[in-house]
N, C-alpha and C positions, 0 to 999 in steps of 0.2 A: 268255683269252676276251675277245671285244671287248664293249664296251658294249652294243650292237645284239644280241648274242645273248645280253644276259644282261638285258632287258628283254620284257617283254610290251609288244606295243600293237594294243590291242584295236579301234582305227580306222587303215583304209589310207588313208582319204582327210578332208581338212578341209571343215565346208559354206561354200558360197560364199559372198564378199561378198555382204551385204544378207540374207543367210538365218539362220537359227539351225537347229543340231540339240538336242535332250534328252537328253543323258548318263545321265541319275539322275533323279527324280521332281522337275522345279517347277527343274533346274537346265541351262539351255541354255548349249548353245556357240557363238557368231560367230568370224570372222577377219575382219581388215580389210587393206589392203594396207598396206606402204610405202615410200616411194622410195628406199630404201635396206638393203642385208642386215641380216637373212632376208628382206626383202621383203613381211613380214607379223607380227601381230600376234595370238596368238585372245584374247578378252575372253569375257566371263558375266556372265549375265545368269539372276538366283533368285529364284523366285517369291517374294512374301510375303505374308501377311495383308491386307495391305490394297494392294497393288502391286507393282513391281518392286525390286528394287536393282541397280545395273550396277556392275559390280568392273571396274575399268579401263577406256579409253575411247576408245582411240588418237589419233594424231596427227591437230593441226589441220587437215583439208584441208576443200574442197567435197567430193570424192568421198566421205570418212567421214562427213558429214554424210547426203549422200544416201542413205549406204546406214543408216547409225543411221535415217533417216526411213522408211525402207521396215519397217526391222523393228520398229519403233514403230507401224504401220499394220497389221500382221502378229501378232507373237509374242505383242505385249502385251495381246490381246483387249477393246481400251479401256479399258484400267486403265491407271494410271499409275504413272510412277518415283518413288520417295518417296524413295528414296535410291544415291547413287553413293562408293562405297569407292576408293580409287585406291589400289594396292600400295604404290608409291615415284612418287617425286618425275621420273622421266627424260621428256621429252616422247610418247613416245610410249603412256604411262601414262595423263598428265598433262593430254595437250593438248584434249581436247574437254570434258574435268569441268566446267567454267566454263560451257561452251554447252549441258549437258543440264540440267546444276542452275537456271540461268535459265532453261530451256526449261519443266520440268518445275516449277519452286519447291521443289527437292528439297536434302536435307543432303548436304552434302560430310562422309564420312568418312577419317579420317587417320591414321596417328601423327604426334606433334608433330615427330618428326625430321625427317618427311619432307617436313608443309607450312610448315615454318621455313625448309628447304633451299630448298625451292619458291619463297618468296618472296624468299630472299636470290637466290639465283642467274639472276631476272627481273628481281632489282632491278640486275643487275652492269652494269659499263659505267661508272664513271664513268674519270680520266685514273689515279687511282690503283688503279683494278683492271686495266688495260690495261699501267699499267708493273711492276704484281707479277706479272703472267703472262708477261713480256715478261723478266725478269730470273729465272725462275723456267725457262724452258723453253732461255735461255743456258747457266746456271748447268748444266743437264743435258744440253749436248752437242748442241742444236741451231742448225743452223750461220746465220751472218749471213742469206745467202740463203734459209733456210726460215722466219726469222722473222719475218717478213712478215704473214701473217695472224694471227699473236699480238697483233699491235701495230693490226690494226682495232677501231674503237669498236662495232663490233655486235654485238649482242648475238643470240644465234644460236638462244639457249632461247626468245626471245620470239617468233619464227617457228613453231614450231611449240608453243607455249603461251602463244599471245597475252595470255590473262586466266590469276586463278589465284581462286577465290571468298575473298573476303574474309573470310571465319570457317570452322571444322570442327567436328566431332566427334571427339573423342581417342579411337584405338585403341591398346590396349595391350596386351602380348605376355601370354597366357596369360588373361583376361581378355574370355571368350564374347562373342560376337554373336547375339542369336535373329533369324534368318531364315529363314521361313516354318515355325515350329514347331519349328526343329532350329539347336540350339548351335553354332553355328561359333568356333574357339580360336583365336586371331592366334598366328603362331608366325614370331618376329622373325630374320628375316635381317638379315648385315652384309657388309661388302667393297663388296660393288657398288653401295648406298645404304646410308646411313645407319642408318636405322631402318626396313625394309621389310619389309613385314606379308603373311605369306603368310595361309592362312585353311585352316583342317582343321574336318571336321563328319566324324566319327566314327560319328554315326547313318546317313548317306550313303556314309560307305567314302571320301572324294574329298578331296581336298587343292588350293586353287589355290597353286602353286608360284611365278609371279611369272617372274622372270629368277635367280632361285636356285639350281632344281634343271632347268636343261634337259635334252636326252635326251639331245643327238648335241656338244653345245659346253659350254664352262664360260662362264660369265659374266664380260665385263668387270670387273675387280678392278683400279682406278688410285688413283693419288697424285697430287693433285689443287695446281693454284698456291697456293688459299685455305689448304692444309693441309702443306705442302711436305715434310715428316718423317712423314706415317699411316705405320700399317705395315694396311694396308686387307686385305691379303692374310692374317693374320692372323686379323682379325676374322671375315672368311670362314669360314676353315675351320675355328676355334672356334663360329661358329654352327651347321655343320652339324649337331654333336650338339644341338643340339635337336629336331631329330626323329626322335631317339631313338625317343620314345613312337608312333612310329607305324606302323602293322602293315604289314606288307612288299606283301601285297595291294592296298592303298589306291591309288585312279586319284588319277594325278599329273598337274593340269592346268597344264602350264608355258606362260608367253607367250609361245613361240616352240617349233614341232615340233610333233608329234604327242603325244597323250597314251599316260600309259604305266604300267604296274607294275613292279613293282621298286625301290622306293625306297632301299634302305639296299643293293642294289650299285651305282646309280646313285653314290650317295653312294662307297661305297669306290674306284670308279672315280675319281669328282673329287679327291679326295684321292690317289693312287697317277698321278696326273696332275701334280699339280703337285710333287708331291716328286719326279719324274721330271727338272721341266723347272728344280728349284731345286737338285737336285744338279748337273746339266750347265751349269747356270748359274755354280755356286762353282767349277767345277773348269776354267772358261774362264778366269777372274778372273786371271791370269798372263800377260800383264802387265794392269797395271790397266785399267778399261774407265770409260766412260762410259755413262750409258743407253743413249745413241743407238747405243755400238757394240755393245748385247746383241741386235740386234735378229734380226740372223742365226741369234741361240740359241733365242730365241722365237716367232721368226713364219715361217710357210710365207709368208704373202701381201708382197704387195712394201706397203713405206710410202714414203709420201708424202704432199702437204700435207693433203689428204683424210682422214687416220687418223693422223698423226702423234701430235699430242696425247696419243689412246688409247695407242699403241706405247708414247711417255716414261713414261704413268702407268702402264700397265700393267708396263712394265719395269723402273721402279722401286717398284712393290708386290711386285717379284720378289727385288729386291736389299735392300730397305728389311727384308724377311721373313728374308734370311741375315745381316742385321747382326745381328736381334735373335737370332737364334739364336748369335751369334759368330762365325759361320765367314768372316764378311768383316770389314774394315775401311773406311773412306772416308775422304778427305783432299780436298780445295780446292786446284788449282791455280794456279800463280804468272795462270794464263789466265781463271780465275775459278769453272774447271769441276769439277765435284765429279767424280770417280772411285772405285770401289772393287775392292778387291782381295784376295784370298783371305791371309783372316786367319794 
């Protein structure tokens, strides 16, 4: 049975930019667009005691601007944001927290993974983070003529998260939020960030899921230049059981798709997914392979300079995950290129 039939979702359609719908009492939902797949974002927006809080923010543009001003003239009935939570550190989480929190004089809340990661990877760009990416994306099977854009000095997170505020408030896994009256439990995801904080309120029935648990895709899961050995895919799928504790009922508000019920087959799905795509993976390994040449094993969509990146870390969060199980090997060729090969 596929995924899609083995989910509820109780909304056919998203409200438009600049709108909010109310899911649950004091708990709205926005989308925002972005130039790039899915092409969209949804954030939330909870009432509280004394104002708002906005859980994610999307990407820096004028357009999310305008459309945050509209629902700021709108949703918020003249009260104001008192506080903005960001899940994880990715730009399109990330990129407007800076411009509500100054807008508003509001707390940036965090986990520490996530705005350590935040400010490290805003701070990237100097010649020595330009030749570890540059020696790092060789080393995995990307050829002379595609490393080209590894070896620009720009910095690409800064585009779309120009600022990042200068202090937070520490959120930590298991360890309540009271907003507007009702406990919300940070419940820590791993793989795809760091330390990314989804958010469960158990009096409400609702969980914001983040880029963790989406309906219809699994989330990006790479190995990354700064960390060249993670085994990130790992960490993943060891998080998943944390939400164990959570009643199969419960609306699932993921940052991308539709909201949904059925958490723990969503969950069995993600997992009987990727053991899918990591058995077909070890049993290619004959002759040895390089990242670049799994790609045919894991991807429908064509790569190029555009997704590259993602394809190496992701492909190697595929291989790095059968080392540690044993079933592969790796070796360093006389060419510099690392390979692995079914153990």
């Amino acid at each position: 049975m596929t995924t899609a039939a083995r989910l509820v979702y109780p909304y056919e359609t998203a409200p438009e930019p600049g709108t909010t719908r109310e899911i649950s009492p004091g708990v709205h939902w926005l989308r925002m667009p972005l130039p790039f797949p899915p092409d969209h974002i949804n954030l939330w927006l909870l009432a509280d005691s004394t104002g708002w809080t906005v859980v994610d923010t999307g990407l820096c543009r004028d357009d999310g601007k305008a459309h945050w001003d509209k629902i700021f003239a709108t949703t918020l009935r003249g009260e104001p944001v008192t506080r903005v939570i960001v899940t994880h550190f990715h730009p399109d989480h990330m990129g407007m927290a800076a411009w509500i929190c100054d807008k508003w004089n509001a707390e940036l809340w965090m986990t520490a993974g996530e705005w350590y990661m935040a400010r490290s990877v805003h701070a990237n760009g100097s010649p020595a983070d330009v030749a570890t990416r540059v020696a790092f994306y060789r080393a995995n099977g990307v050829a002379e003529t595609g490393i080209g854009p590894f070896a620009e000095p720009n910095n690409l997170y800064r585009r779309g998260v120009p600022e990042i505020p200068p202090a937070f408030r520490r959120i930590s896994g298991g360890v309540p939020i009271e907003i507007g009256g009702h406990a919300w439990l940070p419940v820590i995801g791993r793989g795809h960030a760091p330390e990314h904080a989804c958010l469960w309120c158990p009096d409400l029935n609702v969980l914001i899921g983040g880029d963790i648990l989406l309906p219809r895709i699994s989330p990006n899961v790479s190995v990354w230049p700064n960390e060249p050995f993670a085994n990130p895919l790992r960490d993943y799928l060891d998080c998943l059981g944390n939400f164990s504790p959570v009643p199969a009922e419960t609306l699932i508000m993921p940052a991308h798709g539709l909201l949904y019920r059925g958490v723990h087959n969503r969950i069995a799905d993600l997992r009987a997914h990727h053991a899918s795509r990591l058995d077909a993976l070890a049993e290619a390994l004959d002759p040895p392979k390089a990242a670049t040449d799994c790609f045919h094993l894991l991807f429908k969509r064509e790569i190029g300079p555009h997704n590259m990146g993602l394809a190496v870390g992701e492909a190697l969060a595929h291989l790095h995950y059968l080392e540690w199980e044993g079933r592969v090997t790796r070796a360093r060729g006389d060419d510099g290129i690392w390979r692995f090969s079914r153990a």
